[in-house]
PyMOL Python script that loads the backbone (N, CA, C, O; Angstrom):
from pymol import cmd

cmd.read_pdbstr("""\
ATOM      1  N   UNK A   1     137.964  70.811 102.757  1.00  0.00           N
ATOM      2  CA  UNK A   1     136.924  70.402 101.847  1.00  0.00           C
ATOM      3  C   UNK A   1     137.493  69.564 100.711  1.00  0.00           C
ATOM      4  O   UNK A   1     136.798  68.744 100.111  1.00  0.00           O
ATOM      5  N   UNK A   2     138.642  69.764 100.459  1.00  0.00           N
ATOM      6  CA  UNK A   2     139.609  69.309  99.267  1.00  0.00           C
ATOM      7  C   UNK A   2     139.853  67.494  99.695  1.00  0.00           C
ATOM      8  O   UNK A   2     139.659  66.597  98.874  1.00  0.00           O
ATOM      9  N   UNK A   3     140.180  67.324 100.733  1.00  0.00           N
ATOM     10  CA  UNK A   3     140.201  66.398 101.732  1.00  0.00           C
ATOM     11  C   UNK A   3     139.054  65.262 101.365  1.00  0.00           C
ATOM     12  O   UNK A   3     139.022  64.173 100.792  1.00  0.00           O
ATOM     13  N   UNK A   4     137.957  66.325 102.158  1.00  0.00           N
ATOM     14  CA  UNK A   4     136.902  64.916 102.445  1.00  0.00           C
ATOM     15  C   UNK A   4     136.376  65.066 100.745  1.00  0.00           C
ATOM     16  O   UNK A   4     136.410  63.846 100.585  1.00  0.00           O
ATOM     17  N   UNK A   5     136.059  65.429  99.777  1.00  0.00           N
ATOM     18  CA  UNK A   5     135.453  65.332  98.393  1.00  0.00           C
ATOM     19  C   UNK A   5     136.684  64.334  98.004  1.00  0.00           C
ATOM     20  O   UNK A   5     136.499  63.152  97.717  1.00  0.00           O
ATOM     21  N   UNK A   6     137.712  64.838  98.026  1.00  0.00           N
ATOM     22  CA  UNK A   6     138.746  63.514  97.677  1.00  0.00           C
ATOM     23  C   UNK A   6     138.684  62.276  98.164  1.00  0.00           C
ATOM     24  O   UNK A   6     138.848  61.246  97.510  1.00  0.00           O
ATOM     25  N   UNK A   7     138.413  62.371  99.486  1.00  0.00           N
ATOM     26  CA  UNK A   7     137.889  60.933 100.247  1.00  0.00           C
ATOM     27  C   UNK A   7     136.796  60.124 100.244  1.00  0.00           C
ATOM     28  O   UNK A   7     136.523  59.013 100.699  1.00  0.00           O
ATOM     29  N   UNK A   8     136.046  61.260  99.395  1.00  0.00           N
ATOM     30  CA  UNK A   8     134.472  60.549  99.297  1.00  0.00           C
ATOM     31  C   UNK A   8     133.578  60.609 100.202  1.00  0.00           C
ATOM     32  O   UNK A   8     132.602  59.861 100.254  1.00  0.00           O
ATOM     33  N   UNK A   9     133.938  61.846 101.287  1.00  0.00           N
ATOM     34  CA  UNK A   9     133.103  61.273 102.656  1.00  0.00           C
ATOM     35  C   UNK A   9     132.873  62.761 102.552  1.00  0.00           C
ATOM     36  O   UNK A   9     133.643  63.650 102.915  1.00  0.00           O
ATOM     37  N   UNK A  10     131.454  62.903 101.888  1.00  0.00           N
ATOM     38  CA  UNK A  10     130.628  64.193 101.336  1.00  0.00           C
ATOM     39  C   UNK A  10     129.786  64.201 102.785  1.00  0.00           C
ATOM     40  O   UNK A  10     129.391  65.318 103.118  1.00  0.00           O
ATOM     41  N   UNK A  11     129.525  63.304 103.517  1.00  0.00           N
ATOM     42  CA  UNK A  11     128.496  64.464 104.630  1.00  0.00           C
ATOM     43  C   UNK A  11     129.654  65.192 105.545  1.00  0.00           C
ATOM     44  O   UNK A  11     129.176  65.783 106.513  1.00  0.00           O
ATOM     45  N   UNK A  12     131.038  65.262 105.430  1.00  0.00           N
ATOM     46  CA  UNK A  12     131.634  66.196 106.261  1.00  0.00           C
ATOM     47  C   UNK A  12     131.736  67.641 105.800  1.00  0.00           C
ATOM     48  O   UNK A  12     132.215  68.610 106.389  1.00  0.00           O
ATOM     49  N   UNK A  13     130.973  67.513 104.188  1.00  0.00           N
ATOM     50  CA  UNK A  13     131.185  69.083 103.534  1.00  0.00           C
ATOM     51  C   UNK A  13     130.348  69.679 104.419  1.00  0.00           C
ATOM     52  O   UNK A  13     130.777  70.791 104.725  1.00  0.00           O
ATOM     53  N   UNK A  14     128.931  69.283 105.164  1.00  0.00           N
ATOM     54  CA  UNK A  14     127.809  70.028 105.915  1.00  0.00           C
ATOM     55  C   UNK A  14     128.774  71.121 106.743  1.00  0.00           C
ATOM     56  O   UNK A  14     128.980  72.328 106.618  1.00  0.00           O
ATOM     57  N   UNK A  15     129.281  70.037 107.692  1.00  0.00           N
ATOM     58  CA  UNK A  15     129.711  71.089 108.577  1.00  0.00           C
ATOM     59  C   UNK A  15     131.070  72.022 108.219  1.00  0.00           C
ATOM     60  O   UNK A  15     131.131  72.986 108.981  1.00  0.00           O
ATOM     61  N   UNK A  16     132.182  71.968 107.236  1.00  0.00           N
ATOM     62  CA  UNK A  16     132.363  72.613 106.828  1.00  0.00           C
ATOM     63  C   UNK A  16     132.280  73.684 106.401  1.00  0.00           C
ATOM     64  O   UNK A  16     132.979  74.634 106.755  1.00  0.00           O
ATOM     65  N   UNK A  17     131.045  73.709 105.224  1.00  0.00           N
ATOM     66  CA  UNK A  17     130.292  74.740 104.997  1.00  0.00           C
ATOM     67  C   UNK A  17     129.726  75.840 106.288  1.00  0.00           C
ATOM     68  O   UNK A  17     129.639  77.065 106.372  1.00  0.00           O
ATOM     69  N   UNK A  18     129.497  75.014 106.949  1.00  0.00           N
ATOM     70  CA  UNK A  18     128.881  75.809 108.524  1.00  0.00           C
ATOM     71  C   UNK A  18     130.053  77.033 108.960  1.00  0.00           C
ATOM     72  O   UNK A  18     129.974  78.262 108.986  1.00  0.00           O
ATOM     73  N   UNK A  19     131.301  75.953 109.323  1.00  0.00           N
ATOM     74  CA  UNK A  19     133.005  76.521 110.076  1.00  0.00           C
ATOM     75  C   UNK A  19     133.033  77.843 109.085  1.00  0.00           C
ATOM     76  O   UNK A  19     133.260  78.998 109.443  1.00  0.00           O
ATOM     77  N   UNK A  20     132.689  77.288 107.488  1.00  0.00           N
ATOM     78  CA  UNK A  20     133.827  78.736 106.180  1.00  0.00           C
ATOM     79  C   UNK A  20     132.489  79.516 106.502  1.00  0.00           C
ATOM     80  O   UNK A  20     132.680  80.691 106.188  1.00  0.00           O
ATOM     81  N   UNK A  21     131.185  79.334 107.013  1.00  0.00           N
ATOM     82  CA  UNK A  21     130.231  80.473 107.377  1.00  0.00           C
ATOM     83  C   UNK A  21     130.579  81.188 108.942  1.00  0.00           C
ATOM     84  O   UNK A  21     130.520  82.389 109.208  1.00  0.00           O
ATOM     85  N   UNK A  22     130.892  80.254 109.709  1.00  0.00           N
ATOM     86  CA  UNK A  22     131.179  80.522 110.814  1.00  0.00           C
ATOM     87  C   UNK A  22     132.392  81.858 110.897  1.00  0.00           C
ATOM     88  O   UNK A  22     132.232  83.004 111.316  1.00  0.00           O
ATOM     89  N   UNK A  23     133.521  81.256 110.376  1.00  0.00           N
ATOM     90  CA  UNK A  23     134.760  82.141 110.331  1.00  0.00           C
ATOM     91  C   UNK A  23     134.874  82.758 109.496  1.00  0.00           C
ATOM     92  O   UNK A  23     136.021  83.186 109.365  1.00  0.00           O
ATOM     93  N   UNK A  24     133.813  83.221 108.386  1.00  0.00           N
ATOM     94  CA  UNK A  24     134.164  84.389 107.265  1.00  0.00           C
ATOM     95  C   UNK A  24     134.178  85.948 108.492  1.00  0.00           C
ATOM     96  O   UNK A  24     133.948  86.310 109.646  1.00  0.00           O
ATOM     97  N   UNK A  25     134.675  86.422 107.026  1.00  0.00           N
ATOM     98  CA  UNK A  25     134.865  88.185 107.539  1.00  0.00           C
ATOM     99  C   UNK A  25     133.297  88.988 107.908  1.00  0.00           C
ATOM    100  O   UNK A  25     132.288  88.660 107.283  1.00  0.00           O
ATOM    101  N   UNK A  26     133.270  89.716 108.643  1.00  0.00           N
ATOM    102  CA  UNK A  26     132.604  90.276 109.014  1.00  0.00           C
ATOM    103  C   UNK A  26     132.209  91.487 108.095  1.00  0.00           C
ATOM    104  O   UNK A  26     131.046  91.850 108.277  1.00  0.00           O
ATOM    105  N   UNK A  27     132.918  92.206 107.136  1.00  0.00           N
ATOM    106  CA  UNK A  27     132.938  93.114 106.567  1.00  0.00           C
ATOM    107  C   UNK A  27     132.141  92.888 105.514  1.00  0.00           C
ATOM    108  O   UNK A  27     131.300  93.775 105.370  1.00  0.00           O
ATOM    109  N   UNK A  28     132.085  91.715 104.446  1.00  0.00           N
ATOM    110  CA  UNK A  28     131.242  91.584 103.798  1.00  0.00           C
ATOM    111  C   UNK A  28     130.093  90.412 104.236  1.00  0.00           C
ATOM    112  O   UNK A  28     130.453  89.506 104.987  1.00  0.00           O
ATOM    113  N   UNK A  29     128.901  90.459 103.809  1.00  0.00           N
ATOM    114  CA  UNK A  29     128.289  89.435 103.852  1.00  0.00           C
ATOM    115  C   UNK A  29     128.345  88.262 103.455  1.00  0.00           C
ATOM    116  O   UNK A  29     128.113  87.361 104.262  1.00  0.00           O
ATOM    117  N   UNK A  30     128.669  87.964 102.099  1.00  0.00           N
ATOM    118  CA  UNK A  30     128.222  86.728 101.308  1.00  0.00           C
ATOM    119  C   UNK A  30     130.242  85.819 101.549  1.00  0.00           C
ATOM    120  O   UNK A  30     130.490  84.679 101.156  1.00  0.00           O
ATOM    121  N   UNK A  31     131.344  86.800 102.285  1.00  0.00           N
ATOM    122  CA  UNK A  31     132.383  85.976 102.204  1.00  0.00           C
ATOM    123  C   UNK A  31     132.902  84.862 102.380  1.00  0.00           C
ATOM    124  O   UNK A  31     133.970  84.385 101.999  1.00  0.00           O
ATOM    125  N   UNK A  32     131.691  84.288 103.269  1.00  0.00           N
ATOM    126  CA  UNK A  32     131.794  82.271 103.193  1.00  0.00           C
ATOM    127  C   UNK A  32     131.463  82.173 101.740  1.00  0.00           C
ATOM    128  O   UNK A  32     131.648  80.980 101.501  1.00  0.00           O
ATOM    129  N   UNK A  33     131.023  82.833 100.477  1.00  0.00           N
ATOM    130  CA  UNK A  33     130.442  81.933  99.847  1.00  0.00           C
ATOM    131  C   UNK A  33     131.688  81.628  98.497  1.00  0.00           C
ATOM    132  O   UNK A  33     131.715  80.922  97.489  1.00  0.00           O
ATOM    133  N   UNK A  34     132.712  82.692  99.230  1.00  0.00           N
ATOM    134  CA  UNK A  34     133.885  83.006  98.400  1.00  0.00           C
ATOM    135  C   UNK A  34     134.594  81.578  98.706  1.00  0.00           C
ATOM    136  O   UNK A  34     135.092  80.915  97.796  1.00  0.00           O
ATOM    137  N   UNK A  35     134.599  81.243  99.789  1.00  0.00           N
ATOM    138  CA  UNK A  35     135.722  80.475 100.669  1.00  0.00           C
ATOM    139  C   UNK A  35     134.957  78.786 100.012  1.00  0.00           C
ATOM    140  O   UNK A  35     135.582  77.751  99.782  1.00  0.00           O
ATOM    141  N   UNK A  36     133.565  79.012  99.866  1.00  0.00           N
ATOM    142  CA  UNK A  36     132.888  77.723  99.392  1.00  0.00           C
ATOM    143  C   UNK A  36     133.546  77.486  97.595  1.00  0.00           C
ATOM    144  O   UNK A  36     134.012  76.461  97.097  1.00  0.00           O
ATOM    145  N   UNK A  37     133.395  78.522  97.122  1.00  0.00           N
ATOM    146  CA  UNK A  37     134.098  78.652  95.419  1.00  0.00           C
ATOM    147  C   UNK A  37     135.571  78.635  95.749  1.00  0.00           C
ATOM    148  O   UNK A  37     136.118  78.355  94.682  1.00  0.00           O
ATOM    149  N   UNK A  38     136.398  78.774  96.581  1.00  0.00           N
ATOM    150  CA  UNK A  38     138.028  78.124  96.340  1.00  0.00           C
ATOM    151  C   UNK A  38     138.034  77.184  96.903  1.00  0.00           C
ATOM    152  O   UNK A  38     139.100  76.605  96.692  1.00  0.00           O
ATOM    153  N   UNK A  39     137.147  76.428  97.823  1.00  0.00           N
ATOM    154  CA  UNK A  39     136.957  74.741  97.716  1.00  0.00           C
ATOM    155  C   UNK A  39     136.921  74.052  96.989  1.00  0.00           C
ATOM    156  O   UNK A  39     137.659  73.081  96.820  1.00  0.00           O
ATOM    157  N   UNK A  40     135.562  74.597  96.060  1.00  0.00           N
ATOM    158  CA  UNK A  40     135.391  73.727  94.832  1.00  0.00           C
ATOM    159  C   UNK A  40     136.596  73.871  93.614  1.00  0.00           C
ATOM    160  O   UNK A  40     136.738  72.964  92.794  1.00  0.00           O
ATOM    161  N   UNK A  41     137.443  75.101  93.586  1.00  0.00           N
ATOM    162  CA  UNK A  41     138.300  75.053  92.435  1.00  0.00           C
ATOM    163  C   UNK A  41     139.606  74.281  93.198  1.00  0.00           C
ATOM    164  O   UNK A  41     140.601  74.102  92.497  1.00  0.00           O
ATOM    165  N   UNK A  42     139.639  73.837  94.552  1.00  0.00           N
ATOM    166  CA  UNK A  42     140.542  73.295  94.772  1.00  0.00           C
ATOM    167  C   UNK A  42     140.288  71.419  94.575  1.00  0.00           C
ATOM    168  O   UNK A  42     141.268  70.676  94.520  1.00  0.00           O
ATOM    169  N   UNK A  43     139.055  70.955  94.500  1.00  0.00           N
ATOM    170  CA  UNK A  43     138.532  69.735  94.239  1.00  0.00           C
ATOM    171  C   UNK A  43     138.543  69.861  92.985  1.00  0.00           C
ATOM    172  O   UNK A  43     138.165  68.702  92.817  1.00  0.00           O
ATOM    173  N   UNK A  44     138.637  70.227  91.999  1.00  0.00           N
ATOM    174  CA  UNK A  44     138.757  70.631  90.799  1.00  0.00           C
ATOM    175  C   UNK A  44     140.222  70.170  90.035  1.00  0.00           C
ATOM    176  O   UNK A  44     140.487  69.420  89.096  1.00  0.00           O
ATOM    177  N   UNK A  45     141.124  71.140  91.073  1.00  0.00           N
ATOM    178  CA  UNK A  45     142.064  71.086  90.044  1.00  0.00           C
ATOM    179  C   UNK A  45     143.083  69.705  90.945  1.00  0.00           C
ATOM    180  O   UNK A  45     144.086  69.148  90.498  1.00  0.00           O
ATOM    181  N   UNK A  46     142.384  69.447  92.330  1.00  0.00           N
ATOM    182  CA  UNK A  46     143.189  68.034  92.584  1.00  0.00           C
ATOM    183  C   UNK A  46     142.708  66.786  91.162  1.00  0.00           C
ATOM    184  O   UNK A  46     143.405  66.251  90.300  1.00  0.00           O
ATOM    185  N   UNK A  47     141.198  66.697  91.475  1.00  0.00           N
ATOM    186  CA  UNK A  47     140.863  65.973  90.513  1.00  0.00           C
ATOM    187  C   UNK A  47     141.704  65.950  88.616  1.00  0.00           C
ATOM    188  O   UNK A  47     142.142  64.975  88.006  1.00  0.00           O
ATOM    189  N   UNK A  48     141.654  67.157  88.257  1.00  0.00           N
ATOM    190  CA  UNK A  48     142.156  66.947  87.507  1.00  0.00           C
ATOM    191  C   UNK A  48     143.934  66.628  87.110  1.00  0.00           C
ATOM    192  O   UNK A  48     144.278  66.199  86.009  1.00  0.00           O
ATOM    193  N   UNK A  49     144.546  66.821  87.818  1.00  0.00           N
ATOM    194  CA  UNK A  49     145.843  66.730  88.583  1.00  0.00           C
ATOM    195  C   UNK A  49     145.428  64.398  88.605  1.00  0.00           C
ATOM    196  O   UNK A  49     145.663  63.443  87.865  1.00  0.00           O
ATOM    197  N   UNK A  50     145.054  64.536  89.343  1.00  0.00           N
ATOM    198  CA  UNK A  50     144.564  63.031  89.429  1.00  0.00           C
ATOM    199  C   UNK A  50     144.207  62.320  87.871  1.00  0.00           C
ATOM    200  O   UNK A  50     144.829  61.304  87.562  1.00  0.00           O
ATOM    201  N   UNK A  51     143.494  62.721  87.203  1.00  0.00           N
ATOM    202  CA  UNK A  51     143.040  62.119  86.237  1.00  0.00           C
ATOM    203  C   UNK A  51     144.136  62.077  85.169  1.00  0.00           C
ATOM    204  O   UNK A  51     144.427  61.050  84.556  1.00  0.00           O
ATOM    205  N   UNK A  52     144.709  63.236  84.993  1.00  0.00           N
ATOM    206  CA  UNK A  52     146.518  63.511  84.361  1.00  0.00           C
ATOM    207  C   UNK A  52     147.027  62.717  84.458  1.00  0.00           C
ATOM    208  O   UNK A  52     147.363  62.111  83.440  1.00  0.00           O
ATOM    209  N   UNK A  53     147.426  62.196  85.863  1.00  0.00           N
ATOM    210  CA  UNK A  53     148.216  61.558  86.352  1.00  0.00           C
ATOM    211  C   UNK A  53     147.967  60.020  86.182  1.00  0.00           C
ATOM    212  O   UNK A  53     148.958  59.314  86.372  1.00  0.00           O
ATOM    213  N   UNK A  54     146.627  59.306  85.807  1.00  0.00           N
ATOM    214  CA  UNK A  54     146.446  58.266  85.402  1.00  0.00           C
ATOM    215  C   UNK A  54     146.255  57.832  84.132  1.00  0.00           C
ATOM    216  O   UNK A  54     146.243  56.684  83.688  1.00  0.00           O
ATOM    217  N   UNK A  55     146.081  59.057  83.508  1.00  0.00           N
ATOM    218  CA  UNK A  55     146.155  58.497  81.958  1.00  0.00           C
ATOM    219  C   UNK A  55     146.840  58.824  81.488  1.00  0.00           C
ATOM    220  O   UNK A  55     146.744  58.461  80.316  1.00  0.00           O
ATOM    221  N   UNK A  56     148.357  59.895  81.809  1.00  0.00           N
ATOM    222  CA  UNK A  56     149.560  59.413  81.010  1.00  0.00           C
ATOM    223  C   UNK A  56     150.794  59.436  81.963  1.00  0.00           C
ATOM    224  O   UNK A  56     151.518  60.422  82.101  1.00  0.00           O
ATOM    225  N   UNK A  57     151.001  57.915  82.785  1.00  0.00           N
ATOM    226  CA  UNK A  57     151.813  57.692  83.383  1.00  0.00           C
ATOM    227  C   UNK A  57     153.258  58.143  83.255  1.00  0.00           C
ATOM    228  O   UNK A  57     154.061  58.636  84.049  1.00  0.00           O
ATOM    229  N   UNK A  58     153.317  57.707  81.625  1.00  0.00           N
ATOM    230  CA  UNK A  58     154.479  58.444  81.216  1.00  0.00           C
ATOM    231  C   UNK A  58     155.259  59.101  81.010  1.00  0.00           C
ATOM    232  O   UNK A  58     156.451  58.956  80.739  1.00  0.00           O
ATOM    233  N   UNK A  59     154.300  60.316  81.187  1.00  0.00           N
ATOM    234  CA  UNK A  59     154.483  61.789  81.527  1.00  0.00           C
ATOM    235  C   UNK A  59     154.542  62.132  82.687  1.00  0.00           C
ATOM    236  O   UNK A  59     154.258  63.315  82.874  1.00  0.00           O
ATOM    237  N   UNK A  60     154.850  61.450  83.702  1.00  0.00           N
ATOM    238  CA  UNK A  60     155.068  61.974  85.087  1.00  0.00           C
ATOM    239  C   UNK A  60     155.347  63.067  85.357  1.00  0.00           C
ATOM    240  O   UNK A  60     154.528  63.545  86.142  1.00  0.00           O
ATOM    241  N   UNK A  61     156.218  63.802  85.057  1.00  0.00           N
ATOM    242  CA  UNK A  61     157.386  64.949  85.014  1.00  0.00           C
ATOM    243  C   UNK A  61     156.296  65.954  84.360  1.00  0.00           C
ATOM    244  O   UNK A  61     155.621  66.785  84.967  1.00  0.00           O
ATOM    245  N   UNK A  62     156.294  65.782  83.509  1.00  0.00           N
ATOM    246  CA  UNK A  62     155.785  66.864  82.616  1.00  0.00           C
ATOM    247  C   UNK A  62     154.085  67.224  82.913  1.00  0.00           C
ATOM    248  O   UNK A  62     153.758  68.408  82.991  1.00  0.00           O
ATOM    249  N   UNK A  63     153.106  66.198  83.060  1.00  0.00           N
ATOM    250  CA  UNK A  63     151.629  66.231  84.173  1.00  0.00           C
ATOM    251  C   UNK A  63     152.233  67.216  85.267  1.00  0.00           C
ATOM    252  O   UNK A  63     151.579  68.247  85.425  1.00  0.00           O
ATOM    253  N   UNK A  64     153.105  67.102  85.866  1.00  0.00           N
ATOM    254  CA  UNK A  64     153.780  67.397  87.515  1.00  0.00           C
ATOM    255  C   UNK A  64     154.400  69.113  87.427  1.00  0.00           C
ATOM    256  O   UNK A  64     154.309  70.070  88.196  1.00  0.00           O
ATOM    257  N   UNK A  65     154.989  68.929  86.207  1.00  0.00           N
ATOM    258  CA  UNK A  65     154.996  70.631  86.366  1.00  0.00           C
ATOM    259  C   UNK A  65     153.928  71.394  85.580  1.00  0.00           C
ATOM    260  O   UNK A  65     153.744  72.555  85.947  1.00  0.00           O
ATOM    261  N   UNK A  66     153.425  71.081  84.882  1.00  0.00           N
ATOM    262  CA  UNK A  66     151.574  71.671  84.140  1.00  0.00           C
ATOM    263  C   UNK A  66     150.736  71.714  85.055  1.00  0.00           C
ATOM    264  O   UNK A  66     150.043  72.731  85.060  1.00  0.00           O
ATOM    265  N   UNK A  67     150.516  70.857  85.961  1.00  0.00           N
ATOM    266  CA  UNK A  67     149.885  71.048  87.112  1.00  0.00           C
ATOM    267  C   UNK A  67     150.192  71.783  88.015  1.00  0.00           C
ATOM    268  O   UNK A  67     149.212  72.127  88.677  1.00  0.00           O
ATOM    269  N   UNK A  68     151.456  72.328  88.462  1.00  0.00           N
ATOM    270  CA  UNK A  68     152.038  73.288  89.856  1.00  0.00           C
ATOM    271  C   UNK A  68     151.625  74.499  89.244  1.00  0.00           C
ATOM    272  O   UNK A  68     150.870  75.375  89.664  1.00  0.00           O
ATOM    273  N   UNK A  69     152.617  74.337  87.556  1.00  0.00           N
ATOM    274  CA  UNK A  69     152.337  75.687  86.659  1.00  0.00           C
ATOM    275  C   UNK A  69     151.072  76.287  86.928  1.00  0.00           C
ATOM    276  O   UNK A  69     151.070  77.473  87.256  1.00  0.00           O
ATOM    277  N   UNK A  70     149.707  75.496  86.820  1.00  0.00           N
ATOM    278  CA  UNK A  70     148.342  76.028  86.665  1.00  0.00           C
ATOM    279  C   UNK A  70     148.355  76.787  87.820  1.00  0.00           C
ATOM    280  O   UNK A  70     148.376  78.018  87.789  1.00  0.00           O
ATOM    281  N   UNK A  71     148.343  76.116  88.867  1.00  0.00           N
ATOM    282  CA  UNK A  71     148.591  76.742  90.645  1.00  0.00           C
ATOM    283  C   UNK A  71     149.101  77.567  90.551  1.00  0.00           C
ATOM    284  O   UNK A  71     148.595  78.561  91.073  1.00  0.00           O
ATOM    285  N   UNK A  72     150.776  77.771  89.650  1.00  0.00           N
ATOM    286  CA  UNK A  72     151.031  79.016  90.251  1.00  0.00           C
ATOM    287  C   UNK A  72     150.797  80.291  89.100  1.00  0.00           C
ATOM    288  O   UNK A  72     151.322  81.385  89.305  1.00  0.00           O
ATOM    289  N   UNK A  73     150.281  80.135  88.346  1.00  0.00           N
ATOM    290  CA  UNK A  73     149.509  80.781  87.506  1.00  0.00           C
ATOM    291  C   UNK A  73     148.448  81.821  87.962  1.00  0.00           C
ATOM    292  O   UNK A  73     148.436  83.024  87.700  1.00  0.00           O
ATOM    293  N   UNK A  74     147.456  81.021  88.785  1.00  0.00           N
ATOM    294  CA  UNK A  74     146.736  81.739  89.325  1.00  0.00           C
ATOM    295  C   UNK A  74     146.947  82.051  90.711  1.00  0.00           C
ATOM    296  O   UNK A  74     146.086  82.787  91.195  1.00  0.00           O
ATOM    297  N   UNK A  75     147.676  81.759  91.311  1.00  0.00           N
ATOM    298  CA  UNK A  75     148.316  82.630  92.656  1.00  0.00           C
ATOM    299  C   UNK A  75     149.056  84.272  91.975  1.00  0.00           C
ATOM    300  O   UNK A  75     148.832  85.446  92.272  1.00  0.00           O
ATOM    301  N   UNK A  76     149.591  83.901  91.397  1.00  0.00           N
ATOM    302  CA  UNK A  76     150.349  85.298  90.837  1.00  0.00           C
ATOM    303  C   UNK A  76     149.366  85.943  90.294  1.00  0.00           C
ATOM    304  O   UNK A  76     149.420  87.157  90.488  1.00  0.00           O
ATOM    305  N   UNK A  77     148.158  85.435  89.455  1.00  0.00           N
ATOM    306  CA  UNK A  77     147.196  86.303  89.010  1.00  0.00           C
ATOM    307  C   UNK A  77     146.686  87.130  90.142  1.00  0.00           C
ATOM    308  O   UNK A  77     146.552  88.345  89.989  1.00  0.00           O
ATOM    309  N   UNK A  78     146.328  86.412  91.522  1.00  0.00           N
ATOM    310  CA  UNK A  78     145.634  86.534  92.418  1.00  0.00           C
ATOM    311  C   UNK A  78     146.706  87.636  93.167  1.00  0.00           C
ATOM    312  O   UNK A  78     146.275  88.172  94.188  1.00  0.00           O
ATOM    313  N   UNK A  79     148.117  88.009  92.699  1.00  0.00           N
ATOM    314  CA  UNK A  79     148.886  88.472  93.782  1.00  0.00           C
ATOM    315  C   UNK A  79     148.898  89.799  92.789  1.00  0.00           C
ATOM    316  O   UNK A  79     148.658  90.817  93.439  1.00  0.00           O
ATOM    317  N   UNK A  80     149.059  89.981  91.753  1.00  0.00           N
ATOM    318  CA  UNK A  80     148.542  90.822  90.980  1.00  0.00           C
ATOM    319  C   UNK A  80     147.600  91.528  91.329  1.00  0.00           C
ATOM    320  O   UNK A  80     147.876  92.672  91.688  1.00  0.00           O
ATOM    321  N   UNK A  81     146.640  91.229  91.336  1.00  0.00           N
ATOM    322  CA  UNK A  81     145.556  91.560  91.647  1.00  0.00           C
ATOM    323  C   UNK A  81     145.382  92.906  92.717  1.00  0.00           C
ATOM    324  O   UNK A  81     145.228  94.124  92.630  1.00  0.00           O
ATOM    325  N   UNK A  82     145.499  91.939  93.693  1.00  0.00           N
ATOM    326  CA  UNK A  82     145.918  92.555  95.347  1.00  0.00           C
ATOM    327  C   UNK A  82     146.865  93.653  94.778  1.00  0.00           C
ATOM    328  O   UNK A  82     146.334  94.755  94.637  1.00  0.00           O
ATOM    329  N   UNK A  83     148.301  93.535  94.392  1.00  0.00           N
ATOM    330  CA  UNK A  83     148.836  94.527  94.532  1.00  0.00           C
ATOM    331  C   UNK A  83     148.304  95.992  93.173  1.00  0.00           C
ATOM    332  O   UNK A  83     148.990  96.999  93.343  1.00  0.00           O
ATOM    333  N   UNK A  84     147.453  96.102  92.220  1.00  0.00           N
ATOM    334  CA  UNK A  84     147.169  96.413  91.504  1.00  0.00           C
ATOM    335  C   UNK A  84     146.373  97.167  92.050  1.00  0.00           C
ATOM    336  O   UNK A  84     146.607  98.374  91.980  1.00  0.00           O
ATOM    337  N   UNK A  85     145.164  96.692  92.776  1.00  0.00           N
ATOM    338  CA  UNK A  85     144.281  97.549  93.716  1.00  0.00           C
ATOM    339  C   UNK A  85     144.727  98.013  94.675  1.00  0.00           C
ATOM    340  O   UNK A  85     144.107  99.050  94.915  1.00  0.00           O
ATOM    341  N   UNK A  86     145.762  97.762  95.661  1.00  0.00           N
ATOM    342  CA  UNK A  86     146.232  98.071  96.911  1.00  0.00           C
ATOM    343  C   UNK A  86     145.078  97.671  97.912  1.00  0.00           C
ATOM    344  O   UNK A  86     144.541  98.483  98.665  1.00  0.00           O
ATOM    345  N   UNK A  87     144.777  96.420  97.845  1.00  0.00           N
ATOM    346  CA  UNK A  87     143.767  96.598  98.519  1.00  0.00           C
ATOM    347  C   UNK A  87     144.157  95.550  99.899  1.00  0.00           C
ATOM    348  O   UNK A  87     144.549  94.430  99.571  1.00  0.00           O
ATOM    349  N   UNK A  88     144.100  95.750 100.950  1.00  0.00           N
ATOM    350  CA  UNK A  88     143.980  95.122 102.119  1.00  0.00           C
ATOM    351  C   UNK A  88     142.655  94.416 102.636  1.00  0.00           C
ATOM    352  O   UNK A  88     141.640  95.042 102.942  1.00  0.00           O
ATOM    353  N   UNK A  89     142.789  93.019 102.696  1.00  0.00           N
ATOM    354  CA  UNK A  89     141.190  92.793 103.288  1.00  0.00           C
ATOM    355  C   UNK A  89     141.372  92.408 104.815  1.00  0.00           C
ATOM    356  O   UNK A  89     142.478  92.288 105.341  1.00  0.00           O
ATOM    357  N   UNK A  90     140.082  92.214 105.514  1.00  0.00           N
ATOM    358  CA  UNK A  90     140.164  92.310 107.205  1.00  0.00           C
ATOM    359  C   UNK A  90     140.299  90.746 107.534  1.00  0.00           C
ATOM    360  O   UNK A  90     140.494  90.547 108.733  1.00  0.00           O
ATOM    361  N   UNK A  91     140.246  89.721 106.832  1.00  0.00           N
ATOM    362  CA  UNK A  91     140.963  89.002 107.488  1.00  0.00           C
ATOM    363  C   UNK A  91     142.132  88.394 107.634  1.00  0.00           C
ATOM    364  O   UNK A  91     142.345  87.695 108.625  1.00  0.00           O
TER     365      UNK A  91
END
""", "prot")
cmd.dss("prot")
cmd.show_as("cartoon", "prot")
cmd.util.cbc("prot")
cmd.orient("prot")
């Protein structure tokens, strides 16, 4: 999804949306709609990653690790998490 919104070629989100409904978990109901919200925060933070990156060239280096930083910011939040609850999910 990160892909085609970056590419501009928005009627491939349709079927997308269909596949992250298609292949969610069975255990909960609404879990495509999870998989639709880390799409959009992943078009999000490319975009902004992008826009960084054009308005201060200069800063190459420094845009480049503020940006991974953010990523891995919230992966570790997210790994936290998991291990905090002990929680295992089914897919």
């Amino acid at each position: 999804m990160t892909c085609a919104a970056l590419a501009q070629v928005y009627w491939l989100l349709v079927p997308l949306v269909f596949l992250t409904w298609w292949w969610c978990s069975v255990g909960w109901r609404f879990a495509w709609v999870l998989g639709i919200t880390e799409a959009c925060f992943g078009v999000q933070w490319a975009y902004l990653g992008i826009y960084c990156l054009t308005t201060y060239p200069r800063h190459r280096l420094l845009v480049g690790v503020l940006w991974a930083g953010y990523a891995a910011v919230v992966a570790a939040a997210a790994a936290i998490n998991r291990s905090r609850f002990n929680r295992r999910y089914g897919w």
